[in-house]
C-alpha positions in Angstrom: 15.7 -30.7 9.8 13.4 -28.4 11.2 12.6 -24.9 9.1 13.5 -23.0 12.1 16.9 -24.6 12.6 16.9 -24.5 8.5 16.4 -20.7 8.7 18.9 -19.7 11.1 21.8 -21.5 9.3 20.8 -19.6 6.9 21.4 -16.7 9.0 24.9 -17.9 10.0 25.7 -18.1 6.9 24.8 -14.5 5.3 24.8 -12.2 8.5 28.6 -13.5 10.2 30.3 -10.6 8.7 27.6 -8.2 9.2 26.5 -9.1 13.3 29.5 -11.6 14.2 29.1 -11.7 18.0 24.7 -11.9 17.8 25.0 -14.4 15.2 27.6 -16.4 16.9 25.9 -17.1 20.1 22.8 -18.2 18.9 22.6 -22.4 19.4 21.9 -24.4 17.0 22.2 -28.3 16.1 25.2 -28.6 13.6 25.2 -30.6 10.7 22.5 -29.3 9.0 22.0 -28.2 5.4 19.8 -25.3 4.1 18.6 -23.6 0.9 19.8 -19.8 1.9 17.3 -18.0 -0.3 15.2 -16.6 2.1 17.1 -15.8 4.4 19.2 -13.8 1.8 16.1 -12.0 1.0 15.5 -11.0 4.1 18.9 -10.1 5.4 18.8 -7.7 2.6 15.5 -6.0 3.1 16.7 -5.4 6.6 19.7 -3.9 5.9 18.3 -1.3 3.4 15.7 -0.8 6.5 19.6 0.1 8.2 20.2 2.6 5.3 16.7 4.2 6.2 17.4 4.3 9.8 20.0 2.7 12.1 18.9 -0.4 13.1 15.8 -0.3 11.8 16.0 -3.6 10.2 17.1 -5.3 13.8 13.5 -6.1 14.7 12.7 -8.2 11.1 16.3 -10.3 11.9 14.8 -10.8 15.0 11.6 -11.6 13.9 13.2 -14.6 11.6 15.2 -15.8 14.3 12.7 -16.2 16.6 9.9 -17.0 14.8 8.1 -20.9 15.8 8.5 -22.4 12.9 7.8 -26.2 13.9 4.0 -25.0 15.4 3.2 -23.9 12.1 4.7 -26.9 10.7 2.5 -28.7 13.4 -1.1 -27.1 12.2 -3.6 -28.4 9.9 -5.9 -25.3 9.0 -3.8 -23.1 6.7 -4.7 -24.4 3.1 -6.0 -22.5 0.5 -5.9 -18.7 2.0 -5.1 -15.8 -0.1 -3.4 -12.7 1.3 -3.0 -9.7 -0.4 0.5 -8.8 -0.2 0.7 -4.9 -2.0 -0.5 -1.8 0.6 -3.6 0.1 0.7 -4.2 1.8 -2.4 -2.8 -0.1 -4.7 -6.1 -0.9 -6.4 -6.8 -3.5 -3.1 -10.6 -2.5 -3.6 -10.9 -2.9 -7.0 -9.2 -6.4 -6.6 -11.7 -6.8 -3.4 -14.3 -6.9 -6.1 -12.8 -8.4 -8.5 -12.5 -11.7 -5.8 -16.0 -11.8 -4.6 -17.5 -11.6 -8.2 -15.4 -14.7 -9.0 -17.5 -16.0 -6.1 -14.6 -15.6 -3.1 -15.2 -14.9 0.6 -13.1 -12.5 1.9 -12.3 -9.0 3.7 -10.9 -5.9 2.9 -10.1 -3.6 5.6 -13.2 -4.7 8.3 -12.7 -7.0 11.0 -9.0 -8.0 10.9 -7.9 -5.2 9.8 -9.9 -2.9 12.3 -8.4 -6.0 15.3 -4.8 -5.2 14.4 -4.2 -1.6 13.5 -6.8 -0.6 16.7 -5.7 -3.0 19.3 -2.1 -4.5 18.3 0.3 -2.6 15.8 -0.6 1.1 17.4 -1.7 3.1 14.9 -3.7 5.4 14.7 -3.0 7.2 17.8 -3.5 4.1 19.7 -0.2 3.0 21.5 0.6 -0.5 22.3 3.6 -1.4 24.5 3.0 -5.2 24.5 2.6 -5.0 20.2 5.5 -7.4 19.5 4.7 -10.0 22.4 0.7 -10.3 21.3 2.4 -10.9 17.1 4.2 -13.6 18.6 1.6 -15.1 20.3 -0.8 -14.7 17.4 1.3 -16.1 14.6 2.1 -18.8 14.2 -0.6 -20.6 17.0 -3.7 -18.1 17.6 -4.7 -16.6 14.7 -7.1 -18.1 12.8 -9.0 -17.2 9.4 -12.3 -19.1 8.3 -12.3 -16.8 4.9 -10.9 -16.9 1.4 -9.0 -14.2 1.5 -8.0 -10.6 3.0 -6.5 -7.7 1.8 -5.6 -4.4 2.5 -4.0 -2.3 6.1 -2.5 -4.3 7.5 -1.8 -7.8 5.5 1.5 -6.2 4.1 2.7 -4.9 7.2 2.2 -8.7 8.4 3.8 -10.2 5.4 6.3 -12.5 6.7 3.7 -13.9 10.1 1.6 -14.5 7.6 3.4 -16.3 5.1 5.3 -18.3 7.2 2.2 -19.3 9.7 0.4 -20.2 6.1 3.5 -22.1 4.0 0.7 -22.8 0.9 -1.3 -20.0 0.8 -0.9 -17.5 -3.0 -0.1 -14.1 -2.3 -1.6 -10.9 -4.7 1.1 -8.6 -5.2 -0.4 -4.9 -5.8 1.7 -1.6 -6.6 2.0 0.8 -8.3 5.0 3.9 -8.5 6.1 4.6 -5.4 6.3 8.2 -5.1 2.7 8.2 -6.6 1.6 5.9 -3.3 3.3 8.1 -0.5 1.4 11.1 -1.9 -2.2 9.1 -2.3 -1.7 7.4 0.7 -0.5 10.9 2.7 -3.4 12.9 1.1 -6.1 10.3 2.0 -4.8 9.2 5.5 -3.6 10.5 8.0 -0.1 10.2 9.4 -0.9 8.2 12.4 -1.3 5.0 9.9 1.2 2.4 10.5 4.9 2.9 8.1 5.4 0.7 5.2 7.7 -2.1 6.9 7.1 -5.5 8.5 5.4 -5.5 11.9 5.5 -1.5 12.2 4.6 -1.7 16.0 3.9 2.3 17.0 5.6 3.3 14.1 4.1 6.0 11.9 4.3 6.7 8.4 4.6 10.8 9.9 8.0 9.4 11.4 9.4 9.5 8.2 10.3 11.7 5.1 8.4 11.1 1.8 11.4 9.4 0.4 11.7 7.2 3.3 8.4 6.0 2.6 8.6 5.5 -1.3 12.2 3.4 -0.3 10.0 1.5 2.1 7.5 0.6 -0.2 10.2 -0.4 -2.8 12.1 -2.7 -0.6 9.0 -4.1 0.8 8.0 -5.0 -3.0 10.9 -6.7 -3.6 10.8 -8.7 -0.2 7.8 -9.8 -1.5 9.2 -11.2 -4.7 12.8 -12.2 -3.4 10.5 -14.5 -0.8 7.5 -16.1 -2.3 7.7 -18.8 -5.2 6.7 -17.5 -8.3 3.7 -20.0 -8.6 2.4 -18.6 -5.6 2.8 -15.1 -6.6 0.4 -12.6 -8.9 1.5 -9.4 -9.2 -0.9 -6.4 -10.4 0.0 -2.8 -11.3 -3.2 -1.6 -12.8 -1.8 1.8 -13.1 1.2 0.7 -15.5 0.6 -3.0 -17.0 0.1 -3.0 -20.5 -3.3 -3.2 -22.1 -2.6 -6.7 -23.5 -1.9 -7.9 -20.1 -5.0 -5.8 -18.5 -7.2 -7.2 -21.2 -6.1 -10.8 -19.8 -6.2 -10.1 -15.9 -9.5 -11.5 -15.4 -9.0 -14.5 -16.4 -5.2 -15.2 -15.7 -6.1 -13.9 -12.3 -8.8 -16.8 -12.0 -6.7 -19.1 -12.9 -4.1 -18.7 -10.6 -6.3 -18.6 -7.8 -7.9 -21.9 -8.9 -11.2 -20.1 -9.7 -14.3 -22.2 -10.7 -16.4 -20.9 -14.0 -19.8 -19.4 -12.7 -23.0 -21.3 -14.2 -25.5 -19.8 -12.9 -25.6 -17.1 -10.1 -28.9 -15.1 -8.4 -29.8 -11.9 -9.5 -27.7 -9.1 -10.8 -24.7 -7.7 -9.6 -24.2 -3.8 -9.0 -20.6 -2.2 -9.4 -20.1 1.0 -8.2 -16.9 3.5 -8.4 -15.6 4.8 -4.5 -13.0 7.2 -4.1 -10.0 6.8 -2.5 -9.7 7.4 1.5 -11.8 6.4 3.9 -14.9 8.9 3.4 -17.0 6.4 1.0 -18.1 8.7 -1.4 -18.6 7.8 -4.8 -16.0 8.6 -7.6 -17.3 11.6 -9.6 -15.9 10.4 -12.5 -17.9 6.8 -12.7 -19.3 7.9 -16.0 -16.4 8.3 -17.8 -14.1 5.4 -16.8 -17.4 3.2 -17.5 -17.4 5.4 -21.0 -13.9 4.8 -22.0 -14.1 1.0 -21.3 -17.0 1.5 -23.3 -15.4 2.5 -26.2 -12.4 0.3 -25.5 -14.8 -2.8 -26.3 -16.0 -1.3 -29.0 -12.6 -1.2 -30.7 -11.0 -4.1 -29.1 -11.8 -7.8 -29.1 -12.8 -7.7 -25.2 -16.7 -7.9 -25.6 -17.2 -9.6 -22.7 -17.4 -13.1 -24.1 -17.6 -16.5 -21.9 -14.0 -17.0 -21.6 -11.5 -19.1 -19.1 -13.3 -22.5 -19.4 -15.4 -24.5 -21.8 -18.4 -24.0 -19.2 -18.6 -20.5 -19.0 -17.1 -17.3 -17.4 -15.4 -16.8 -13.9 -17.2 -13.6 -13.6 -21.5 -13.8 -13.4 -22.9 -12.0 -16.7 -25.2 -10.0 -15.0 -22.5 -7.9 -13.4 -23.0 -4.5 -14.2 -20.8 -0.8 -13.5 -24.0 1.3 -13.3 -22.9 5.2 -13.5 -25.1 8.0 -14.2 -26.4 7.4 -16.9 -24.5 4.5 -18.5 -24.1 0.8 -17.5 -21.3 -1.0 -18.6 -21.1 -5.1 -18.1 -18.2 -6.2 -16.0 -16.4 -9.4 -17.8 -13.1 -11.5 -17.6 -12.4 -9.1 -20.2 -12.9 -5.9 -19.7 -12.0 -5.9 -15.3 -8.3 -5.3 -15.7 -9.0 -2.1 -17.9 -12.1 -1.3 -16.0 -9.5 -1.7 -12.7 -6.9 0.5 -14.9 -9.5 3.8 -15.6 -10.2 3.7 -12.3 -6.9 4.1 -10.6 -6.0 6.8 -13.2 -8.7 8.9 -11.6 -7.7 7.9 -8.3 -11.0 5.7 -7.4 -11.9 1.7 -7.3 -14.3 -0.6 -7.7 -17.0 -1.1 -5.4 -19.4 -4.4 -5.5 -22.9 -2.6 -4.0 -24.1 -5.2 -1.0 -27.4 -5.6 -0.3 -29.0 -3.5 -3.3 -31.5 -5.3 -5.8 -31.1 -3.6 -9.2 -33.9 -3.6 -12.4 -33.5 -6.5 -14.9 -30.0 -5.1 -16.4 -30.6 -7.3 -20.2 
């Protein structure tokens, strides 16, 4: 039994009543027998897309019907990726960081996603009348990834290409309130970016209402969760999780991506604090969010000890938040709250590139 054939019994199955005469004609080999659970998943995200906008959810039943299955099935060059599965600010920056000081290669809104908002979804004022025909072409067979990871505009809009074209990869689940999201992403971009749904092919966020967009977000969550196995999912909400669990991100978040502890690693690393949009300007209230973590290790157990592993910690020791006049170390312990300050005043972590820093001991 194929995963295609699999998938569209599955369809049979939980869509008759819905689209009797589309379902009905589609051919398939009898006999065969399915676990419905994603396909239930998804035939409910699309028809809450339905409840947004009529027939709005007709291009993701199409995508799942159609989608090649047996040539991902057939490829040998999708293990161990890591795809960030929560929109643009959600704290994808501060998690960007978080990755590459556990010594992860990886992108966050540069070449990919520059490749597919630019050239194939149509955003940004950029039409593209052959969008859908170049996704299908690219996933499952053409597109290819020789990093770590990738986050950010637009692996969420791509959610379901890319989980089905990479069936073991672990997905990082970032959110946060929804009506908090539709008015930070609104106020730092424009309305040209692409709307919160799967494969959003010349379709705007500015074609919507705020509430569509915070229901979008929503159902797209909980696509997320309906779909992927729990031991391949993570989810982060630096703006609500509790302390306790904050206080434990670093390392839990290490250990589900199969992290190995850092012995030894050159030279010092420089975190700064950007703000959110697209401007690059650093947060102007660095200081304080590396002051209140500050004061939170002071009065906490997190002070910054080698934790994860008996050889040492999944973050490098000399990994510093440098702010005006303070400079605060950046541990297994202390990144989920130092992730959580931030988002509260609307910035993110920033590793510095490139930028040699004074003996920080």
């Amino acid at each position: 039994m194929t995963r295609a054939s699999g998938l569209l019994w599955a369809w049979l199955g939980v869509t008759v009543l819905l689209q009797p005469a589309r379902v009905m004609s589609l051919k398939l080999p009898p006999g065969e027998r399915v676990d419905p659970r994603e396909a239930l998943c998804i035939s409910d995200y699309a028809s809450k897309l339905d409840g947004i906008r009529a027939g709005l959810g007709d291009m993701v039943r199409a995508r799942a019907e159609g989608f090649d299955f047996t040539s991902a099935a057939n490829r040998n060059d999708t293990k161990g990726k890591i795809f960030g599965a929560g929109y643009g600010t959600t704290g994808t920056r501060s998690l960007h960081t978080a990755l590459q000081l556990m010594g992860f290669t990886g992108e966050h809104a540069n070449g990919f996603y520059r490749h597919m908002v630019y050239k194939v979804l149509g955003a940004r004022g950029r039409p593209n009348a052959n969008c859908k025909e170049q996704l299908k072409d690219m996933f499952p067979r053409e597109f290819k990834y020789n990093k770590d990871y990738v986050l950010d505009t637009p692996v969420a809009e791509l959610f379901l290409d890319l989980y089905w074209t990479f069936p073991d990869a672990k997905f990082i689940l970032t959110t946060r309130p929804a009506e908090g999201w539709v008015k930070s992403r609104i106020g730092h971009h424009d309305g040209n970016g692409a709307a919160p749904l799967e494969e959003p092919c010349n379709i705007h966020r500015s074609d919507f209402t705020y509430q569509d967009l915070a229901n979008m977000f929503t159902y797209h969550n909980e696509l997320v969760r309906c779909v992927v196995p729990k031991e391949r999912l993570f989810e982060i909400n630096v703006f609500e999780d509790p302390p306790e669990k904050l206080q434990e991100l670093g390392t839990t978040l290490a250990l589900f991506l199969g992290a190995k502890p850092l012995q030894l690693f050159p030279g010092s690393r420089k975190v700064h604090m950007k703000a959110a949009g697209d401007e690059g300007q650093r947060c102007a209230s660095e200081s304080d969010v590396a002051d209140s973590v500050s004061n939170y290790q002071k009065t906490s157990s997190g002070q910054c000890a080698a934790r994860g592993s008996a050889e040492g910690s999944f973050i490098p020791e000399q990994s510093w938040l440098i702010g005006n006049d303070i400079r605060t170390q950046v541990c297994a312990d202390n990144l989920g709250m130092l992730m959580h300050h931030a988002a509260k005043v609307d910035c993110e972590l920033d590793l510095v590139q490139n930028e040699q820093m004074e003996d920080a001991s």
